[in-house]
N, C-alpha and C positions, 0 to 999 in steps of 0.2 A: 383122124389122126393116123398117120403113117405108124407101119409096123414098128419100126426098130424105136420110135418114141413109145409105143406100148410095150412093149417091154424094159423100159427103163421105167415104167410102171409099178413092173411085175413084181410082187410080193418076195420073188426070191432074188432080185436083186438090191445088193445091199445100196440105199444112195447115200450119194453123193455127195460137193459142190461143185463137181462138174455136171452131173444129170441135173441139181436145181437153177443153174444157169441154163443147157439144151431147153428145160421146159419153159423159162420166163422167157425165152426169146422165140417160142413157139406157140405161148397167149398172145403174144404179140402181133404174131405174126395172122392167127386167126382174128384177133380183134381187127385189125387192120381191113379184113375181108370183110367181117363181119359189118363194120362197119359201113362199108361199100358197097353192101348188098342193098342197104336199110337205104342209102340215096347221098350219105356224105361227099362233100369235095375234099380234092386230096389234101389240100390249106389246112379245113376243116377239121381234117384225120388227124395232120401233122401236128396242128395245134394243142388237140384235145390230145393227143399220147406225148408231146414234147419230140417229134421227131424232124429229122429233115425230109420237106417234102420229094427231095429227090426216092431217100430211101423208102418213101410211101410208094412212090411210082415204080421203084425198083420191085418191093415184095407183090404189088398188086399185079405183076407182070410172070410170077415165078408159081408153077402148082407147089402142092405139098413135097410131091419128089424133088424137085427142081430145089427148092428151100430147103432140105434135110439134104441134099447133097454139097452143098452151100456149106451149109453148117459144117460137115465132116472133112470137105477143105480147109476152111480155117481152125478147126482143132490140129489137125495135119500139116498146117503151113509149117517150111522150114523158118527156124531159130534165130537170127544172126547170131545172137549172144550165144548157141548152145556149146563153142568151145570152150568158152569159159565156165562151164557148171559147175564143174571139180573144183575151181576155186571161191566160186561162191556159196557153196555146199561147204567147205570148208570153214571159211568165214562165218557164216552164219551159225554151224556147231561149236564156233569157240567164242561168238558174242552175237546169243539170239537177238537181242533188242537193234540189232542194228540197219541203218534206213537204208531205203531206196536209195536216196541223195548220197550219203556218204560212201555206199558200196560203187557208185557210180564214180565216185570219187578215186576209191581205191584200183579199182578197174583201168581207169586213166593213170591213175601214178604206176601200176604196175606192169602196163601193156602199154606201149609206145603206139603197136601196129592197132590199138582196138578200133574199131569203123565209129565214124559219126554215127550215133542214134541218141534221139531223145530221150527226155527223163522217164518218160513215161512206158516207154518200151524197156527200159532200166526195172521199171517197179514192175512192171508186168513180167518180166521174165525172173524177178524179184521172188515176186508171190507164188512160181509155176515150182520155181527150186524150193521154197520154203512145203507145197503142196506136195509134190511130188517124192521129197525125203523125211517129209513131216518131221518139219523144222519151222512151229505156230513162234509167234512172237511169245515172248517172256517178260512180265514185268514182275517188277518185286510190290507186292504194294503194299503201304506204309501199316504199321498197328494203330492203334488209338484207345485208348481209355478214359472213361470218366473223370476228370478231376475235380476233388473237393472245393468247396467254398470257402473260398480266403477271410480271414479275418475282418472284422468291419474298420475301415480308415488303413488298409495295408495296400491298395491297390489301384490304381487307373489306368487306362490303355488311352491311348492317342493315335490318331490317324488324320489325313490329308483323302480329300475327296474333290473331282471336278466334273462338272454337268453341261451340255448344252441346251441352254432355255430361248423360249421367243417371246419377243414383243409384242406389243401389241400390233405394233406395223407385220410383226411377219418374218422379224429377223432375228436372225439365229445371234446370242449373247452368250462367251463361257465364263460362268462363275466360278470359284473355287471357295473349299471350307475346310474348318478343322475340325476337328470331334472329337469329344472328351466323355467316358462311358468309367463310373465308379465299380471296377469289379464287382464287386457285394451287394448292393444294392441297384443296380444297374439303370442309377441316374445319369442321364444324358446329359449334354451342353453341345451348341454346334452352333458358329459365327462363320459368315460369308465375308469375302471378298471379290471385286473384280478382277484381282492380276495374280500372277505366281505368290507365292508364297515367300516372304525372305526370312531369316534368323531371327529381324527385328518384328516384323509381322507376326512371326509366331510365337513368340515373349509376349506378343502384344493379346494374342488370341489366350496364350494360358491367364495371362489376367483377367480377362474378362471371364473365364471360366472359373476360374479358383471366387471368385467374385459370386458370380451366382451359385455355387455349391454353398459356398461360405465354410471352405477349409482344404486345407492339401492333406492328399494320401503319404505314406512314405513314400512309395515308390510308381514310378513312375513307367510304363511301356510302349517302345519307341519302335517304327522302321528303322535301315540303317539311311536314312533321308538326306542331302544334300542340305536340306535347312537348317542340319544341328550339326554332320560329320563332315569332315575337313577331311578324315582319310580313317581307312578302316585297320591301318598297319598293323597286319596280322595278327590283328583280334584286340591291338592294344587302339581303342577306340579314341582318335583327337575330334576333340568341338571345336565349333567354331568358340572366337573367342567374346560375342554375345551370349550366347546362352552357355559356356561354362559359367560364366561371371551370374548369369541368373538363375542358372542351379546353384549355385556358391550362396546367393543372396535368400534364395527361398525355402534350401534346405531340405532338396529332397532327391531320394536317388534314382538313376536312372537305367534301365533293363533295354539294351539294343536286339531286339529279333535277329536272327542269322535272313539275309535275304533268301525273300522269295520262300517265304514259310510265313505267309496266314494264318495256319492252325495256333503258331505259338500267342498270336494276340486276334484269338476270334469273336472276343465279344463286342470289341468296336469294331471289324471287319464287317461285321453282322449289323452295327449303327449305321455305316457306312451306307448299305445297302438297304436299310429302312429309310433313308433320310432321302435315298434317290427315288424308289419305287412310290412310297406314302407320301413324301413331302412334296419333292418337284417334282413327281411326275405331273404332265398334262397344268403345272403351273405358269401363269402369264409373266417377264419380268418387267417389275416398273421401273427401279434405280436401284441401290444396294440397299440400301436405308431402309425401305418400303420392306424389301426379303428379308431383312432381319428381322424389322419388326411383326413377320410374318411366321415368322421359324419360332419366336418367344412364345406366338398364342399355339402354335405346335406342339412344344414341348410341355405348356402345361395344360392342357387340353387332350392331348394326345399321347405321346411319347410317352412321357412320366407321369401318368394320371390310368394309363388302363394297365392292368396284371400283367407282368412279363410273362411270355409263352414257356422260360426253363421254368423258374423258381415262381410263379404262380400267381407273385406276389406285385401289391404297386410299386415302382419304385420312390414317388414321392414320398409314400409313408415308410417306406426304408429307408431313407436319405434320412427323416428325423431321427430313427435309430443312432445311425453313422455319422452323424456332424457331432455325437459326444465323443466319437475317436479320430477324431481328423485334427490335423494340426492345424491354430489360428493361423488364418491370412490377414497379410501384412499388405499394404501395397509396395509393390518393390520402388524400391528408394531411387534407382535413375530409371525411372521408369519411361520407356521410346515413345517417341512420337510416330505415329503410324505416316512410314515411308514407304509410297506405290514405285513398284519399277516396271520398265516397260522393255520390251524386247525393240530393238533397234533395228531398221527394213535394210535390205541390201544399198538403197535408195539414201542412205542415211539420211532418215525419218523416223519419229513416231507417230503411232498413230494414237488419237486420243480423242471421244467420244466421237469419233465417225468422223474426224476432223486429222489431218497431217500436220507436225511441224518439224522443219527441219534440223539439222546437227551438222556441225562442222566436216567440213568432205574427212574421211580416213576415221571416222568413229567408228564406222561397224568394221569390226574385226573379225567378221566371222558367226556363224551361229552360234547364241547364246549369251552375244554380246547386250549387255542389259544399262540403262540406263533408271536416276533417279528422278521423280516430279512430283512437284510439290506447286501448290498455287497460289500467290500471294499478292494483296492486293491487283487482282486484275490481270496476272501476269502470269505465264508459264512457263516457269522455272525448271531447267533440267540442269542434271549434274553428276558426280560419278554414283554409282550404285548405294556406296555407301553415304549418301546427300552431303558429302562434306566439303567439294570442292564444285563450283558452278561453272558449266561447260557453256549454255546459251540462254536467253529466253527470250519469249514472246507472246504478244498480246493476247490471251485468250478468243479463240475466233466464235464467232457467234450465228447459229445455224450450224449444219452439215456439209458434207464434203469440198472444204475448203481446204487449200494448198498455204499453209502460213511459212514462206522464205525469206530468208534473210541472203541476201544478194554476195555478200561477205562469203559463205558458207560454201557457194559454188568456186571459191580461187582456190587453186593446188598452192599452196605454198612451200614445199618441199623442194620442191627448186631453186628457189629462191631463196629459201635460208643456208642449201646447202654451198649455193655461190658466194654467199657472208659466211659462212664458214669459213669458205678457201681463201677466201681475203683477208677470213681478221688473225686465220692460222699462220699466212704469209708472215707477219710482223713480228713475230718471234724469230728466235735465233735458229730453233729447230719447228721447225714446218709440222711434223710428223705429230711428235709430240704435242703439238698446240693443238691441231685437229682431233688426237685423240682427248684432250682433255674437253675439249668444246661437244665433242660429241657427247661426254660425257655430264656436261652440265644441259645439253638439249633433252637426254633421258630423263634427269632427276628434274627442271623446270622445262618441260614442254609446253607449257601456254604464254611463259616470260622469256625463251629462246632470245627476240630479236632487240628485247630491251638490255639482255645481259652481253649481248654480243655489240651493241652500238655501246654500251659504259667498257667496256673491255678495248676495243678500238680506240676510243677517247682517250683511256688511258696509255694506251700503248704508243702513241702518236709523240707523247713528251716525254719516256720513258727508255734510258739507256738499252741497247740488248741487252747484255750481260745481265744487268738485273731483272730484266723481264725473264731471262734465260733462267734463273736463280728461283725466281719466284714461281715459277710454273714448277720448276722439281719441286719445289719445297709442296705447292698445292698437290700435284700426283701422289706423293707422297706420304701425308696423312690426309687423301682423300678430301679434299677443299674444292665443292663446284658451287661455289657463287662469285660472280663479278665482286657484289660487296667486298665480300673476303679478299679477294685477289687484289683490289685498291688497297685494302688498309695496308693489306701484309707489303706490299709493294712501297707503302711511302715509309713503312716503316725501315726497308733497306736504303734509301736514297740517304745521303750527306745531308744536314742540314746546313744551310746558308746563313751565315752570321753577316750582317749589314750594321756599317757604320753610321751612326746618328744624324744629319746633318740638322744644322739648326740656321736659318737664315735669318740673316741680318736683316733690320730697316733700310732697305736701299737708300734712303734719303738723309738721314743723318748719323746714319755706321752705329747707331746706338738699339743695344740686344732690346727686343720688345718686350711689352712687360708679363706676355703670359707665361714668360719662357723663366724667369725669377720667381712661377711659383712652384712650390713642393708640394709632393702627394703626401696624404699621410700614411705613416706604416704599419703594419698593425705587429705586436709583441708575437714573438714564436711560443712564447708560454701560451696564448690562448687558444693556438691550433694542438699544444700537446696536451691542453684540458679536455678538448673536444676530442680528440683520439682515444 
């Protein structure tokens, strides 16, 4: 070992983390040899230390001098950043915690002239300013305290959980779950699904939970989750309008976590992560059905049957405890029918058991755009998310990677209705106004657009300007887009036509015929004023 590394040795100097760096790139540098000596190839070297074998060839080429002078160059190399120290010395004294990326940041918003360099040269000369004016990061880190054990029947936590499992073929399948952990007695509940999660999915999932505990806690502890909140509007929490309605029905209250705070609800964080490591890990998937009823000999077998690691205790035999303070389960009275939804491909498709079926061209809107599927008799029914209006279906395909289209689906018809727009707008008195009203009835019926627009035409063909004129303000007006509407209200302004009786003679002998001599009978106006 060269001199001047021996004394970066030496008892009387104080180290470093610059001398403990000089010296890990100077084991290096002898392993390198060392290794060279014994008969390694340079591959070999490169391999077994993770180096480039350039840089093997380079060190095996350089003596000890040669290398330590090496080294003293690049401690010595000039800065590009070193103009700017005084500002990043600065920054950094008035907000230790702050990164590489974002000082890089500032650097650029503050210096027009600064040179091109990488991030990386950014954090290095980062760490050299923090080093050199001993300026170490700062975090604040958090307290923590023990808390007590809630009352029995006061409490539940709830969380969302998703897994990548395999088949038995070898293919990867993602499940999702929810999981229900009674504070107190830290009885479990956890039910699978194969798609996202929706509002209705998860009403659906607390019942089968409240089911197998056999009672609800008062309260209840929540993410701020996309499933249940509609908006977080500065802390005044909106539901969606499912599961308010199933809080409203069940009776019980509901605790939202602030994001991205675990801590506040750790004991089902803590399910979460038994249910992936113990449960699915290294498990085979067969269909959902099979993993649930796989998950059930789990939890009693396992989960709720051995001593919890805090409180010592079984939870099965603390659950008997706590169902005398839990509140009777009812089944909830409109209780959902479990509706899967599926993410929609750019390709407007979904995909469904390893199988494609098509959607109308202009469905997908974008990522996140989701659809509804349901199966019935034979058929594969999609529709909007909330399953209440039906978009297409088809045949159930049978086998794997088949394309199921419907030929229909590939026409753009936007062009098309936009040209029957221009034409049935034409027929009004005001062009402008017709079109915006039309557009406006294409928003509110977009899949009956070119039936409202052919009864609209129809109409409009025997129908004065003036009062088609009359009858479109009156519809803009309070808001009227349907065709139906627009007929009634339209004959309702037209004059009605009074026609005189004719009654025809017997051409043959001038004498009135005789059905014409008979009388209908009338009925008394007292019997419609008894019936009123």
């Amino acid at each position: 070992m060269p001199g001047n590394c021996l004394k970066l040795l030496s008892p009387a100097t104080k180290p470093t983390n610059k001398m403990n760096v000089y010296l890990a790139k100077f084991m290096t540098y002898f392993e390198i040899h060392r290794m060279h000596r014994e008969g390694h190839s340079i591959s070999q070297i490169s391999e077994y230390l993770v180096l480039n074998w350039r840089t093997v060839s380079k060190y095996l080429l350089m003596s000890e001098q040669d290398y330590e002078h090496f080294l003293i160059q690049q401690s010595n190399r000039k800065k590009i950043l070193l103009p700017y120290e005084d500002f990043v010395r600065e920054r950094l004294e008035q907000f230790r915690d702050t990164s590489a990326a974002q000082m890089h940041d500032w650097l650029k918003e503050r210096y027009t002239d600064l040179p091109s360099v990488s991030p990386k040269t950014v954090f290095n000369f980062v760490g050299w300013v923090r080093e050199k004016h001993r300026l170490p990061v700062v975090t604040v880190e958090r307290q923590f305290q023990i808390v007590e054990e809630l009352p029995y029947g006061k409490q539940a936590q709830v969380d969302f959980g998703q897994y990548n499992m395999r088949t038995t073929q070898g293919n990867r399948v993602k499940v999702f779950f929810l999981t229900m952990v009674l504070s107190r007695s830290r009885f479990k509940y956890v039910w699978f699904i194969d798609s996202h999660f929706t509002s209705e999915l998860a009403i659906l999932a607390h019942e089968k939970a409240f089911e197998y505990i056999g009672g609800i806690t008062d309260e209840i502890v929540y993410d701020q989750d996309k499933v249940f909140i509609v908006s977080e509007n500065s802390g005044d929490i909106i539901l969606t309008d499912a599961f308010r309605a199933y809080t409203r029905g069940q009776s019980f209250t509901l605790h939202f976590c602030r994001k991205a705070d675990p801590q506040s609800k750790g004991k089902v964080e803590n399910v979460v992560k038994y249910v992936k490591q113990n449960f699915l890990y290294n498990r085979t998937f067969h269909n959902i059905e099979t993993l649930n009823d796989e998950a059930m000999g789990w939890l009693g077998r396992t989960a709720n049957a051995l001593p919890h690691a805090v409180t010592g205790k079984v939870p099965y035999d603390e659950l008997s405890v706590e169902r005398s303070f839990l509140k009777p389960y009812h089944v909830y009275a409109t209780r959902v029918a479990s509706i899967s939804t599926y993410a929609v491909r750019k390709d407007n498709t979904i995909s469904y058991k390893s199988n494609f079926y098509s959607l109308p061209l202009g469905t997908y809107q974008g990522k996140g755009t989701l659809v509804a599927l349901h199966i019935e008799q034979g058929y594969l029914i999609l529709s909007d998310p909330q399953g209440q209006q039906e978009i297409c279906r088809h045949k159930v395909a049978i086998g794997k990677g088949a394309k199921v289209t419907n030929t229909d689906h590939k026409r753009d018809k936007t062009a098309a209705i936009d040209k029957m727009i221009q034409q049935v707008s034409s027929l009004f008195p005001d062009a402008e106004k017709g079109k915006e009203w039309l557009k406006m009835i294409r928003d509110d019926k977009p899949r009956y657009i070119r039936d409202q627009l052919m009864m609209i035409r129809e109409v409009l063909a025997s129908t004065a300007p003036d009062v088609a004129g009359k009858t479109l303000e009156y519809c803009l007006s309070n808001k009227i887009y349907s065709a139906t509407d627009f007929k009634s209200i339209l004959s309702s302004q037209e004059p009605r036509k009074t026609e005189a009786k004719v009654v025809k003679l017997n051409p043959l002998n001038g004498n009135i015929p005789e059905g014409a001599q008979l009388q209908p009978n009338t009925s008394s106006i007292k019997d419609y004023e008894s019936l009123f």
